[in-house]
C-alpha positions as a Markdown table, in Angstrom:
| # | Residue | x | y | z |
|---|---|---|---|---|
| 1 | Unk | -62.8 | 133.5 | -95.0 |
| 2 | Unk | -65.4 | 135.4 | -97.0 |
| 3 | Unk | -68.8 | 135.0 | -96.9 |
| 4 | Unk | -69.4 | 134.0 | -99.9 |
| 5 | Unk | -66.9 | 131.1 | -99.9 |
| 6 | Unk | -68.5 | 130.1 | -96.5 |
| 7 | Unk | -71.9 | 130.1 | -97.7 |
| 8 | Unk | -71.0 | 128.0 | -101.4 |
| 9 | Unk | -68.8 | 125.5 | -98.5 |
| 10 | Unk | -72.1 | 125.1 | -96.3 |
| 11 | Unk | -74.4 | 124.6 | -99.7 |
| 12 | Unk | -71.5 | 121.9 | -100.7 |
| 13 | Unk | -70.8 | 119.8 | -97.5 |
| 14 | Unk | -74.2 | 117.7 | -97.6 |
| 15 | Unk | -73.4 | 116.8 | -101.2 |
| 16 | Unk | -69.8 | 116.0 | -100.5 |
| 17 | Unk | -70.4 | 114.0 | -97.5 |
| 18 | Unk | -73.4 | 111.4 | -98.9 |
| 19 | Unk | -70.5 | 111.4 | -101.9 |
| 20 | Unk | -68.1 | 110.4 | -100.0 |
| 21 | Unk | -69.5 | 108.7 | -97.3 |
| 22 | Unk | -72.3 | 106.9 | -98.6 |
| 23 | Unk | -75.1 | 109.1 | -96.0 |
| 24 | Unk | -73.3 | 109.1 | -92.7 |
| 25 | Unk | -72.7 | 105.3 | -92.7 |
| 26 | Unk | -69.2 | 104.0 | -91.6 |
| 27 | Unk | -67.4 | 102.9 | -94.5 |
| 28 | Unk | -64.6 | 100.0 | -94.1 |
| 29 | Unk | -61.0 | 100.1 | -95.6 |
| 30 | Unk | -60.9 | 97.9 | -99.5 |
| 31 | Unk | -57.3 | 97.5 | -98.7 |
| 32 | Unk | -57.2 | 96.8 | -102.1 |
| 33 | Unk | -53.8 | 96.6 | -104.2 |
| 34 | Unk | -53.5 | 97.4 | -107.9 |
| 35 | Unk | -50.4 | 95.7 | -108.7 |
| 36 | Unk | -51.6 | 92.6 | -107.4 |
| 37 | Unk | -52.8 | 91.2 | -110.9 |
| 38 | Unk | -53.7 | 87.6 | -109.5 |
| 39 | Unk | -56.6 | 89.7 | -107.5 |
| 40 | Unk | -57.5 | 91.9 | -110.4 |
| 41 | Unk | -58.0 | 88.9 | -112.7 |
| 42 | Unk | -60.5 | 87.2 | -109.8 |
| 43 | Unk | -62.1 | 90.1 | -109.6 |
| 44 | Unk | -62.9 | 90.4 | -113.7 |
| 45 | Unk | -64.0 | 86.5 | -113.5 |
| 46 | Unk | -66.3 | 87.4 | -110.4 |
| 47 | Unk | -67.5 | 90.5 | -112.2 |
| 48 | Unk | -68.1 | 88.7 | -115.4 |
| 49 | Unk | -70.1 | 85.7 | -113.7 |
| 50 | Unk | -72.2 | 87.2 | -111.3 |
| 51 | Unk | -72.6 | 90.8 | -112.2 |
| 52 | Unk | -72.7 | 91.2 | -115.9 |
| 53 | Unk | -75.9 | 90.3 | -116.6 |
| 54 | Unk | -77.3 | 93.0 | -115.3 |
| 55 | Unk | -74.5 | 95.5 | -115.2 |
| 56 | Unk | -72.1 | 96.6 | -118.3 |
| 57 | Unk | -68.5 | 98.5 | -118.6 |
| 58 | Unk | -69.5 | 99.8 | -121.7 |
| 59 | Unk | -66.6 | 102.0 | -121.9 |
| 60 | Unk | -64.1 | 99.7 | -121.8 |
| 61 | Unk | -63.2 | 96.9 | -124.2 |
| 62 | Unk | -61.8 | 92.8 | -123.3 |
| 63 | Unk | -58.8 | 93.5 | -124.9 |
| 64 | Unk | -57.7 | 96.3 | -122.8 |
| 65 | Unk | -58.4 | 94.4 | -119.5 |
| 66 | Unk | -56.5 | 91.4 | -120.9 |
| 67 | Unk | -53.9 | 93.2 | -121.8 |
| 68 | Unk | -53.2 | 95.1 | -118.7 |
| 69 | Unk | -54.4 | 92.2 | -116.6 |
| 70 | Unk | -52.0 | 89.8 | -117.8 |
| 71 | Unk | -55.0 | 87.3 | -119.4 |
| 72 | Unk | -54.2 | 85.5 | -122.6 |
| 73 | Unk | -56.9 | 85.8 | -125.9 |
| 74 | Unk | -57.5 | 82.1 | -124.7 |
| 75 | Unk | -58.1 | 82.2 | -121.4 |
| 76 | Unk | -60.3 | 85.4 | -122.2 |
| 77 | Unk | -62.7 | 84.1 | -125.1 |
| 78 | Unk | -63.1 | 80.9 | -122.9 |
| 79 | Unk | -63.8 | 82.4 | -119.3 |
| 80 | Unk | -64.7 | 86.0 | -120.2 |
| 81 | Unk | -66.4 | 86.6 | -123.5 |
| 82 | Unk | -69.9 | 85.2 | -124.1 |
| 83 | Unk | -72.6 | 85.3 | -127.2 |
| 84 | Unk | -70.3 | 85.0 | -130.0 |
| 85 | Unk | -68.8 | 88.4 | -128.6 |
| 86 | Unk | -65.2 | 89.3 | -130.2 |
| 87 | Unk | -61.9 | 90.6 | -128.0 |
| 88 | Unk | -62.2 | 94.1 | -129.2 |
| 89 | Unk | -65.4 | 94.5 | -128.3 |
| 90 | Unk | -66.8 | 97.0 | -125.4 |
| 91 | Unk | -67.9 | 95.2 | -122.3 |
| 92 | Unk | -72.3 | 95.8 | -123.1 |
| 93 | Unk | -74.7 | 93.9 | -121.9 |
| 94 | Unk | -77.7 | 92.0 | -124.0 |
| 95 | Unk | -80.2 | 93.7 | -120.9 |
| 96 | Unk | -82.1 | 96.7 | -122.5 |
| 97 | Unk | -82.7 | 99.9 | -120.1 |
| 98 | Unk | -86.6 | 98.5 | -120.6 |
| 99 | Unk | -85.8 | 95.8 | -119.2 |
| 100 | Unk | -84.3 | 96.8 | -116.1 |
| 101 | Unk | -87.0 | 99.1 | -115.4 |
| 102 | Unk | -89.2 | 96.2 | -115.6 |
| 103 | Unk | -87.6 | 94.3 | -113.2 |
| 104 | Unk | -86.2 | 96.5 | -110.9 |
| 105 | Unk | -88.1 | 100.0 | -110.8 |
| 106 | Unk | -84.7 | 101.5 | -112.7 |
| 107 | Unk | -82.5 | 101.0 | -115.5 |
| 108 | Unk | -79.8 | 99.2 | -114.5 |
| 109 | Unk | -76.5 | 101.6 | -114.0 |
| 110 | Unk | -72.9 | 101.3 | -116.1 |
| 111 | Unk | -70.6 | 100.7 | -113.3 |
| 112 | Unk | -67.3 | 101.2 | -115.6 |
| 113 | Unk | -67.1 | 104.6 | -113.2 |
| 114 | Unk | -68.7 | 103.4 | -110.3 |
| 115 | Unk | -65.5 | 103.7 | -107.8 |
| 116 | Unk | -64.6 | 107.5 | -109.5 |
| 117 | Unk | -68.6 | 108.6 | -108.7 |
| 118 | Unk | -68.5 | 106.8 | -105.0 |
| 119 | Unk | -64.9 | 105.5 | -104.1 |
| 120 | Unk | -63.4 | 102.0 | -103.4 |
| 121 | Unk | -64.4 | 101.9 | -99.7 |
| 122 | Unk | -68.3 | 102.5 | -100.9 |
| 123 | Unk | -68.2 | 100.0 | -103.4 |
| 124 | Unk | -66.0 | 97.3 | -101.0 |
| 125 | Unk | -69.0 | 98.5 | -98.4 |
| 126 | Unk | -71.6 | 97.6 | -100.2 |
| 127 | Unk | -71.0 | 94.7 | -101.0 |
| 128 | Unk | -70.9 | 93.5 | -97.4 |
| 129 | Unk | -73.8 | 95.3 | -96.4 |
| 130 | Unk | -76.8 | 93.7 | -97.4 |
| 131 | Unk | -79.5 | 92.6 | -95.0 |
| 132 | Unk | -82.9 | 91.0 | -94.8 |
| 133 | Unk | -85.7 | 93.8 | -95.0 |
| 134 | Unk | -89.1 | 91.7 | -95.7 |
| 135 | Unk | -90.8 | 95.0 | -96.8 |
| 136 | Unk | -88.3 | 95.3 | -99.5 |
| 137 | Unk | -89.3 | 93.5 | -103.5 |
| 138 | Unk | -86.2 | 91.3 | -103.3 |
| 139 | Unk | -86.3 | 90.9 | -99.8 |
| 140 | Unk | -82.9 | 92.6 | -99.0 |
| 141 | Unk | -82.0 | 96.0 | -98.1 |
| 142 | Unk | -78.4 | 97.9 | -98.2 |
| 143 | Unk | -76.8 | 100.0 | -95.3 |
| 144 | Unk | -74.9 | 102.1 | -97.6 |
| 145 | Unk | -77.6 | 102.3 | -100.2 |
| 146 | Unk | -81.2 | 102.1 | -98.4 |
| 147 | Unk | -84.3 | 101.3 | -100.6 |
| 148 | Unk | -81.9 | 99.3 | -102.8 |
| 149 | Unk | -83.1 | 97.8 | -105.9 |
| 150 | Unk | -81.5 | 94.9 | -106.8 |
| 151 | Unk | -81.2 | 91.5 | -105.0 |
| 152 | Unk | -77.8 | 90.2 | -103.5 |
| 153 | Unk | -76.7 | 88.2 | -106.3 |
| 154 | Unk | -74.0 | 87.2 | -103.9 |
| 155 | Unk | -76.5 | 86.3 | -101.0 |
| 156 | Unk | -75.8 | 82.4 | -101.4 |
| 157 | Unk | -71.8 | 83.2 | -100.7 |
| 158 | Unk | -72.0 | 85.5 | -97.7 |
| 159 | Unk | -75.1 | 84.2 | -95.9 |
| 160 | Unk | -78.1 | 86.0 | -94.8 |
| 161 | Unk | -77.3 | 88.8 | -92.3 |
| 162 | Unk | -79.8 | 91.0 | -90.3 |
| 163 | Unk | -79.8 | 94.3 | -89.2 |
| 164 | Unk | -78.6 | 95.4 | -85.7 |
| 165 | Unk | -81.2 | 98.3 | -83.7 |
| 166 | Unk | -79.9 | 100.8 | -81.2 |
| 167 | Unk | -82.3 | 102.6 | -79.5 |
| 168 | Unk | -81.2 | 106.2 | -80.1 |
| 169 | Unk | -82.8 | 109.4 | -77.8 |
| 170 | Unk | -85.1 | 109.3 | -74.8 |
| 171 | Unk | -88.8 | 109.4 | -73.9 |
| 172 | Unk | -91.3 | 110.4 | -77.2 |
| 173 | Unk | -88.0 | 110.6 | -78.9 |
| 174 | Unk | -86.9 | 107.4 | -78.7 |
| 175 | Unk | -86.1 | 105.2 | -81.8 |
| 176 | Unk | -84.3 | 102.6 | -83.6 |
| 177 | Unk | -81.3 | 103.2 | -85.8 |
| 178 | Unk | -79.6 | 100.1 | -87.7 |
| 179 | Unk | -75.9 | 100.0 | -86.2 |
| 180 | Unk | -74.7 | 97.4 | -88.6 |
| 181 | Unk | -75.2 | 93.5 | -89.5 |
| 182 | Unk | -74.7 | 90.7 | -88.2 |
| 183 | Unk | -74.3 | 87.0 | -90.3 |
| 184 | Unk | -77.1 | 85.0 | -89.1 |
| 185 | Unk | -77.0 | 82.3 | -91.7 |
| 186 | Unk | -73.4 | 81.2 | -93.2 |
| 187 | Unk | -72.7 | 80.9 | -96.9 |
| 188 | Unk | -70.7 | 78.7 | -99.3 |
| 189 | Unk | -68.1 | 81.3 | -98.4 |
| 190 | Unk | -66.8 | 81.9 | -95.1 |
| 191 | Unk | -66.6 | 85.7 | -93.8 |
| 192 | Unk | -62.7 | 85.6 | -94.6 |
| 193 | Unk | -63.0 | 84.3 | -98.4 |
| 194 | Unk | -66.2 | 86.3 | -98.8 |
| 195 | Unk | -64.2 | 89.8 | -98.1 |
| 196 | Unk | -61.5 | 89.0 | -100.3 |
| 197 | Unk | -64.3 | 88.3 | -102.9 |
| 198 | Unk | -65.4 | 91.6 | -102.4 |
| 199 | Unk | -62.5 | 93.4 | -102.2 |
| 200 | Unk | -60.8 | 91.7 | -105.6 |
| 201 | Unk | -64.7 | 93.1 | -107.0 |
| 202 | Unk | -63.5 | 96.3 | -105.4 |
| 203 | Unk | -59.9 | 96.3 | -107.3 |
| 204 | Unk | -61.4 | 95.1 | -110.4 |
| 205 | Unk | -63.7 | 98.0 | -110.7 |
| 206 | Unk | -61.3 | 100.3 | -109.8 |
| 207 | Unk | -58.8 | 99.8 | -111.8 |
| 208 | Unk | -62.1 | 99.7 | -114.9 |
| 209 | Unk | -62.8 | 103.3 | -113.9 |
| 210 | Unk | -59.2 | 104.4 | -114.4 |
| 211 | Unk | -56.7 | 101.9 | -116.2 |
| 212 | Unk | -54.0 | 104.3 | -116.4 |
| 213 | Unk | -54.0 | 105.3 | -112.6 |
| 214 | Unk | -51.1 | 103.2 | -112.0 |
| 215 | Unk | -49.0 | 104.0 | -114.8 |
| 216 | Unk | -49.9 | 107.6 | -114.1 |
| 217 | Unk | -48.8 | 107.1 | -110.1 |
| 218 | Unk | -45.3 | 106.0 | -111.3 |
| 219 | Unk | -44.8 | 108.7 | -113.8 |
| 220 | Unk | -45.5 | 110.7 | -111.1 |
| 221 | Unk | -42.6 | 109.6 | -108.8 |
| 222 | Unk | -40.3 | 109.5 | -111.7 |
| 223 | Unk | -40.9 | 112.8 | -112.3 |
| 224 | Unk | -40.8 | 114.0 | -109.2 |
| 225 | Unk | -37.6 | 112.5 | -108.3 |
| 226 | Unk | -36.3 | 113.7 | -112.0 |
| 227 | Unk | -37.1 | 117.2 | -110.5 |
| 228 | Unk | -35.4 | 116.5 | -107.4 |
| 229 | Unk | -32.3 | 115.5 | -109.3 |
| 230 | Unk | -32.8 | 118.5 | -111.4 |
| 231 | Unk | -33.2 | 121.1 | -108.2 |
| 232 | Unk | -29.6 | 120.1 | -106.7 |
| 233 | Unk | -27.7 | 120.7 | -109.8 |
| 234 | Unk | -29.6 | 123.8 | -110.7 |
| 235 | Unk | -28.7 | 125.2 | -107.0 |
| 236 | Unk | -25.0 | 123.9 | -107.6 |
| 237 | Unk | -25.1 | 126.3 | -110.9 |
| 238 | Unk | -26.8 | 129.3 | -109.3 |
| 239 | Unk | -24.1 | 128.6 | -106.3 |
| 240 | Unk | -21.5 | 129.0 | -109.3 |
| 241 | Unk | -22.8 | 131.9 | -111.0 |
| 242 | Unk | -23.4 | 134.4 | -107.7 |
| 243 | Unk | -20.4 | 133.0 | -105.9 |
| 244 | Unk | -18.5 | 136.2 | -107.0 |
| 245 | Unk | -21.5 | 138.6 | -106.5 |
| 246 | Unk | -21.5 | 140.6 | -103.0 |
């Protein structure tokens, strides 16, 4: 390996890793399933209810998520769209970036790309990981996202958790690293129904940041099995044609 390559790989690893790992903290399995539809419509409802008042998918519109999702125009003005909005229209929010940075110390983000920019597992992570953490505005901290700014909007279905310490290194060197949480106060949900909540959050937004993945993924076999197909005759013909050459 050159060392140039090895240099631009030693500059890129920090960045890659906090990408993908969310800073060194173990990220669980979302499991999640795309063609499960009965999942990906739960999650829109959740989304809509408890997270779109603060968070948009402006690039996507109700329409397209009925459509794909299997919701009828219905079911989807009565459960889905609010304020006099209209089917066609992109998923915004009323809340100005003003607003946000009002309230929270930040404009809130678009999360229409959330799982492309961090991945499923992050997203499915997060959602589990809040924590009490007194010195923090809202009274919460995040494992996966320390210093967090929002509250847990889903704090009254999971529960209150707290962090767990481990005393890491030896003497003057000694101190306390959070290892994970631990449910200290139970919710309306129990821990089962709360991780399915979060992971048909997780599919929903997945599928938001890329509608066509699955449709793509299928093309993909067909095509590749098309080719495959295509290779044994093509090897039958070039068998043909150079039988007779020595």
């Amino acid at each position: 390996m050159s060392k140039p390559i090895a240099a631009l790989i030693l500059l890129l690893s920090p960045m890659l890793a906090f990408g993908a790992g969310g800073g060194g903290v173990h990220l669980e399995k979302a499991k999640i399933d795309l063609d499960d539809k009965e999942s990906l419509q739960r999650g829109a409802q959740y989304y809509v209810d408890r997270c779109m008042g603060c968070h948009s998918l402006k690039y996507h519109r109700y329409n397209r998520m009925a459509q794909d999702l299997g919701i009828d125009e219905a079911d989807l003005r009565a459960d889905f769209i609010h304020d006099n909005g209209q089917p066609g229209d992109l998923m915004e929010i009323a809340m100005r970036p003003e607003d946000g940075e009002k309230w929270f110390g930040t404009a809130t983000p678009d999360l229409t790309l959330v799982t492309r920019w961090r991945s499923p597992d992050w997203v499915y992570t997060y959602l589990k990981s809040f924590y009490v953490d007194p010195n923090r505005p809202y009274g919460v901290n995040n494992l996966v996202f320390p210093d967090v700014g929002m509250p847990h909007v889903l704090g009254g279905l999971q529960g209150v958790q707290k962090a767990v310490y481990e005393e890491k290194g030896h003497g003057d060197e000694a101190h306390q690293v959070i290892e994970g949480v631990e449910l200290v106060e139970p919710g309306t949900l129990s821990p089962q129904e709360y991780d399915q909540m979060a992971r048909d959050l997780t599919a929903f937004l997945t599928y938001i940041g890329d509608p066509v993945m699955q449709e793509r993924r299928d093309l993909g076999v067909k095509v590749l099995l098309f080719l495959g197909v295509l290779f044994v005759f093509a090897y039958a013909l070039k068998k043909e044609y150079w039988k007779d050459v020595h």
